[in-house]
N, CA and C atoms as a LAMMPS dump frame, in Angstrom:
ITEM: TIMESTEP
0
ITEM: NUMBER OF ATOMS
261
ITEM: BOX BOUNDS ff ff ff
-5.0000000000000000e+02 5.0000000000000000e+02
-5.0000000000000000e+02 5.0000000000000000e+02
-5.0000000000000000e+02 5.0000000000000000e+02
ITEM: ATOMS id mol type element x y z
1 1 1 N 0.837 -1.186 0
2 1 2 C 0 0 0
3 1 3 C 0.879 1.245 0
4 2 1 N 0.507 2.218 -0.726
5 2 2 C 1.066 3.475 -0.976
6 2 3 C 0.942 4.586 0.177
7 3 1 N 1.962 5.238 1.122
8 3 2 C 1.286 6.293 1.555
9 3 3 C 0.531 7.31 1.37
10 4 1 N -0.343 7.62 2.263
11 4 2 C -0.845 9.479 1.214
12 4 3 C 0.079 10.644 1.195
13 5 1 N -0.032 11.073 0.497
14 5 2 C 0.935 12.196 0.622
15 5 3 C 1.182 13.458 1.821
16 6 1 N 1.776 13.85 2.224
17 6 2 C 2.491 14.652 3.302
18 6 3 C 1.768 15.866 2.969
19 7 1 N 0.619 16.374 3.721
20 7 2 C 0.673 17.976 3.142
21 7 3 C 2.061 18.827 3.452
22 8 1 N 1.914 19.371 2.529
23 8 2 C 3.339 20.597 2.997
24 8 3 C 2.519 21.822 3.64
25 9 1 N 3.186 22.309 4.795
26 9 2 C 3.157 23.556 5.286
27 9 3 C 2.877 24.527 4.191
28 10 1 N 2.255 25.806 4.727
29 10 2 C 1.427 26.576 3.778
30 10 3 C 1.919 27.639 4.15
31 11 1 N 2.506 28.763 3.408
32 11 2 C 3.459 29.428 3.571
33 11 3 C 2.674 30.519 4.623
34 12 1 N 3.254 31.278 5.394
35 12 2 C 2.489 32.589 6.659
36 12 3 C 2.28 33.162 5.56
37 13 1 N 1.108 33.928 5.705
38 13 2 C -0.046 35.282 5.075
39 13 3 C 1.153 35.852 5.311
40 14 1 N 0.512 36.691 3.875
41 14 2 C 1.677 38.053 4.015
42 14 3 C 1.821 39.256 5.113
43 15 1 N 0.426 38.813 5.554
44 15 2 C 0.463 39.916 6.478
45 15 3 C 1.24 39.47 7.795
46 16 1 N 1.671 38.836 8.141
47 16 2 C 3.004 38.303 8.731
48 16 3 C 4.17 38.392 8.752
49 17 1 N 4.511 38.081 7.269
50 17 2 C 6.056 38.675 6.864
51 17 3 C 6.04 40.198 6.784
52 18 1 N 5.177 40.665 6.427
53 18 2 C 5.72 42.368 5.883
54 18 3 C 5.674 43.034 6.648
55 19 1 N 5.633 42.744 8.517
56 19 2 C 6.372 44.164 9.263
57 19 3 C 8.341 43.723 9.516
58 20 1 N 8.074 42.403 8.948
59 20 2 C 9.503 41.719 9.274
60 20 3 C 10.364 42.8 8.283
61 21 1 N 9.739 42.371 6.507
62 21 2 C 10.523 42.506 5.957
63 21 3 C 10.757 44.886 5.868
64 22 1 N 9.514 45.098 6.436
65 22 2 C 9.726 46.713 6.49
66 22 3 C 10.869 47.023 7.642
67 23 1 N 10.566 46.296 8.526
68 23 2 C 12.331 46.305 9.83
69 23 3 C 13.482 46.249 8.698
70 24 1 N 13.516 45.75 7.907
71 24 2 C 15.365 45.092 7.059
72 24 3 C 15.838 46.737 7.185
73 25 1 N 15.671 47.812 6.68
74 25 2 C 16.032 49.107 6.435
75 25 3 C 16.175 49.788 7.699
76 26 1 N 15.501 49.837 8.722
77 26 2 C 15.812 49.914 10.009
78 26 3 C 16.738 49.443 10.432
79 27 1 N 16.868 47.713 10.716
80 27 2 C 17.717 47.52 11.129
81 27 3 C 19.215 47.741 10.559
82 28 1 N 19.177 47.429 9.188
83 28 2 C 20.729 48.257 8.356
84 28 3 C 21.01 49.405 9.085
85 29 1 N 20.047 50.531 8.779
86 29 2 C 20.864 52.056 9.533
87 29 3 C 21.02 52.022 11.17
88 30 1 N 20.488 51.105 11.668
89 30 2 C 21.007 50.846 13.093
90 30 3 C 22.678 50.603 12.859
91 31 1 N 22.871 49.124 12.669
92 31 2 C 23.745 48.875 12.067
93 31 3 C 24.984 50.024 11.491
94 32 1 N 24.447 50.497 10.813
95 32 2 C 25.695 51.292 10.245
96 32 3 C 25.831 52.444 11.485
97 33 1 N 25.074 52.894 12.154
98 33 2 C 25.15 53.783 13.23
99 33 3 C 26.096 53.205 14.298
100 34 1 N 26.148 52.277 14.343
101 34 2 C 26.699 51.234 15.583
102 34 3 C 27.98 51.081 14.861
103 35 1 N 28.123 50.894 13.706
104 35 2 C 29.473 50.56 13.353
105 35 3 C 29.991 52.168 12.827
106 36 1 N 29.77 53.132 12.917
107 36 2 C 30.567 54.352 12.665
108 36 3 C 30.807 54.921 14.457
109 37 1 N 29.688 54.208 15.2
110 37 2 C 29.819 54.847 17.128
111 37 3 C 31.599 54.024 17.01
112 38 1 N 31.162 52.867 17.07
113 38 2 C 32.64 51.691 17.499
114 38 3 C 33.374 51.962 16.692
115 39 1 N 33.506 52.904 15.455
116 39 2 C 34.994 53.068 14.788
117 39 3 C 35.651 54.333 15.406
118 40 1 N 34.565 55.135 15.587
119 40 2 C 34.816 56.838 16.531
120 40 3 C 35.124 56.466 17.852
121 41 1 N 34.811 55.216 18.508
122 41 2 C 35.327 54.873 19.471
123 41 3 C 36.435 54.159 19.696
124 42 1 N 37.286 53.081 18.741
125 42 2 C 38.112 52.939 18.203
126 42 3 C 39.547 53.964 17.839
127 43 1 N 39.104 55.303 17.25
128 43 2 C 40.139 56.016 16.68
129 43 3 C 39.949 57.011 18.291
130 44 1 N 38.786 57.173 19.248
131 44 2 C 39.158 58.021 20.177
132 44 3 C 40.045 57.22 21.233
133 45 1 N 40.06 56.015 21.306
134 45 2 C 40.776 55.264 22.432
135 45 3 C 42.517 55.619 21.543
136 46 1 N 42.43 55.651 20.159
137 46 2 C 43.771 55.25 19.725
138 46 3 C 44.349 56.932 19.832
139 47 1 N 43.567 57.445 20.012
140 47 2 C 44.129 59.247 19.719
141 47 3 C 44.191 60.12 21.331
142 48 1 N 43.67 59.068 22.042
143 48 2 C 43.374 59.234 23.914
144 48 3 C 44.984 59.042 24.289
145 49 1 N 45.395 57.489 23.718
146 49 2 C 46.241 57.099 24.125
147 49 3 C 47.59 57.819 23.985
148 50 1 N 47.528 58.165 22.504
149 50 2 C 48.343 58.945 21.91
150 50 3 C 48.831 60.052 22.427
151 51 1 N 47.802 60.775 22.637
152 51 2 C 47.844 62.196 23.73
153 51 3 C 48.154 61.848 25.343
154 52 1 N 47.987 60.459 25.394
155 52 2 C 48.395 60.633 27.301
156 52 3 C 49.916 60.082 27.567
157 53 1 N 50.51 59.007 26.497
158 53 2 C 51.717 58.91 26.878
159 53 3 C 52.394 60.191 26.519
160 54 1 N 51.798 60.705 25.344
161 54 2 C 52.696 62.187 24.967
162 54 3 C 52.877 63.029 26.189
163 55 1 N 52.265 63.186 26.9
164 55 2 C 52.405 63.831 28.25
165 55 3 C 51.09 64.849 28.531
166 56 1 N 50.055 64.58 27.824
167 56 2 C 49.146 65.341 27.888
168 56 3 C 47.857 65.172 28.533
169 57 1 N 48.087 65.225 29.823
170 57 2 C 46.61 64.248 30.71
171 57 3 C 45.718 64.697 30.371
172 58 1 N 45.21 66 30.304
173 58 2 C 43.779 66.62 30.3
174 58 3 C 42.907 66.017 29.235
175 59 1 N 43.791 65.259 28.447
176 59 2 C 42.787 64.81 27.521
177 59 3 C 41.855 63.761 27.829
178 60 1 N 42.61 62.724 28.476
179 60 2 C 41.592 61.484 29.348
180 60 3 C 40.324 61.849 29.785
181 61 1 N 39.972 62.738 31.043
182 61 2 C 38.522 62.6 31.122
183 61 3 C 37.433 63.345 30.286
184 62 1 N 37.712 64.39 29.452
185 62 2 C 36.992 64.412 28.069
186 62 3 C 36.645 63.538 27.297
187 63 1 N 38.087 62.559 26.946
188 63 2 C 37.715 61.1 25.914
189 63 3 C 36.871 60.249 27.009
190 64 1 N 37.274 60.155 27.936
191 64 2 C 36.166 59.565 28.7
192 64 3 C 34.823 59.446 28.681
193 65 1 N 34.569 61.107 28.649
194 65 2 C 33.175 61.211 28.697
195 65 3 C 32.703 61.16 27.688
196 66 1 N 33.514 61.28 26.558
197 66 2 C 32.672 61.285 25.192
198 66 3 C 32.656 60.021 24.4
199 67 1 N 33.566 58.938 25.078
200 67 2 C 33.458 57.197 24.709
201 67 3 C 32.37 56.535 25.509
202 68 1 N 31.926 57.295 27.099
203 68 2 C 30.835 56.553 27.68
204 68 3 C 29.075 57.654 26.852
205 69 1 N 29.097 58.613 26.009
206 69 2 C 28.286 59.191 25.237
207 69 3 C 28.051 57.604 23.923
208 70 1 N 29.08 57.669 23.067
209 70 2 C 28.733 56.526 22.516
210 70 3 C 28.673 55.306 23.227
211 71 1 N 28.793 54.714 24.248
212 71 2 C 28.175 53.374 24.779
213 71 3 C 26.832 53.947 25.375
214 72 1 N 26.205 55.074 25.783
215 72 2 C 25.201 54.826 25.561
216 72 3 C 24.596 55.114 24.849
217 73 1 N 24.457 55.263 23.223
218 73 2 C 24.301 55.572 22.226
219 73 3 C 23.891 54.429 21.615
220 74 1 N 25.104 53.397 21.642
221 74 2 C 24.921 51.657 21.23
222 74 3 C 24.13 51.277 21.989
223 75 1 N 23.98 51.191 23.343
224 75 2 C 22.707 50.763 24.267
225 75 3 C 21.576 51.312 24.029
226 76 1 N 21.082 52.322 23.739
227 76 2 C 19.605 52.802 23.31
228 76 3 C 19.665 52.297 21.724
229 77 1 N 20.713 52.418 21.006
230 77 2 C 19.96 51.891 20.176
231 77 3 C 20.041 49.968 20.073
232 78 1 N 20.593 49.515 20.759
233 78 2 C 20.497 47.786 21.122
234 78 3 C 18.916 48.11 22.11
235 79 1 N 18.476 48.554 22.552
236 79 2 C 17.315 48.529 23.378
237 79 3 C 15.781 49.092 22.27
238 80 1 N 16.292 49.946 21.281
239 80 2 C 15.474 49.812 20.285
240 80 3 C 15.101 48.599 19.702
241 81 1 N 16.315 48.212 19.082
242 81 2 C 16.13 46.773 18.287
243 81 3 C 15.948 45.517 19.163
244 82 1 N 15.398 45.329 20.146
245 82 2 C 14.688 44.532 20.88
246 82 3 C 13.46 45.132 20.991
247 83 1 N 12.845 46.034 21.008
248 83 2 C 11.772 46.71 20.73
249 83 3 C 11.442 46.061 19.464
250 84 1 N 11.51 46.99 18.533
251 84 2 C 11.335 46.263 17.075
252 84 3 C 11.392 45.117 16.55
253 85 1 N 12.077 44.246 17.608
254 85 2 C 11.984 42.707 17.45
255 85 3 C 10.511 41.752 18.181
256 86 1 N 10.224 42.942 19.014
257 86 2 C 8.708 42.195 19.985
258 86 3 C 7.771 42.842 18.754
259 87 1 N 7.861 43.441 17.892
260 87 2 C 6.584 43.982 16.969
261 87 3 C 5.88 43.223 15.801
């Protein structure tokens, strides 16, 4: 005897996929926001450093404050995109 055939799964209504696929553009410019914070944070640790062995302290707690500006910059926007991920 022959089996019957397997229904296949029936693809989700569109109205399902399409707040997913309207996020893709969101989430990119997150993305690129996050990766220009961590390169400015990157070249300020390398230009911090630069200036403090040179003998120039005053520069440290400025870069300070303006490397903990971008971490929370990356955190609101990582707290967005968990937002936008419950939608």
């Amino acid at each position: 005897m022959s089996r019957p055939p397997t229904p296949t799964p029936s693809p989700a209504p569109a109205a399902r996929r399409r707040p997913r696929e309207t996020h893709a553009p969101v989430v990119y410019g997150i993305l690129s926001i996050v990766l220009i914070l961590a390169l400015m944070q990157l070249w300020l640790l390398t230009a911090t450093m630069n200036a403090y062995l040179g003998g120039d302290h005053a520069v440290a707690w400025p870069a300070l404050g303006a490397s903990l500006v971008c971490l929370l910059l990356n955190l609101g926007l990582l707290r967005y995109l968990y937002l936008l991920g419950r939608s």
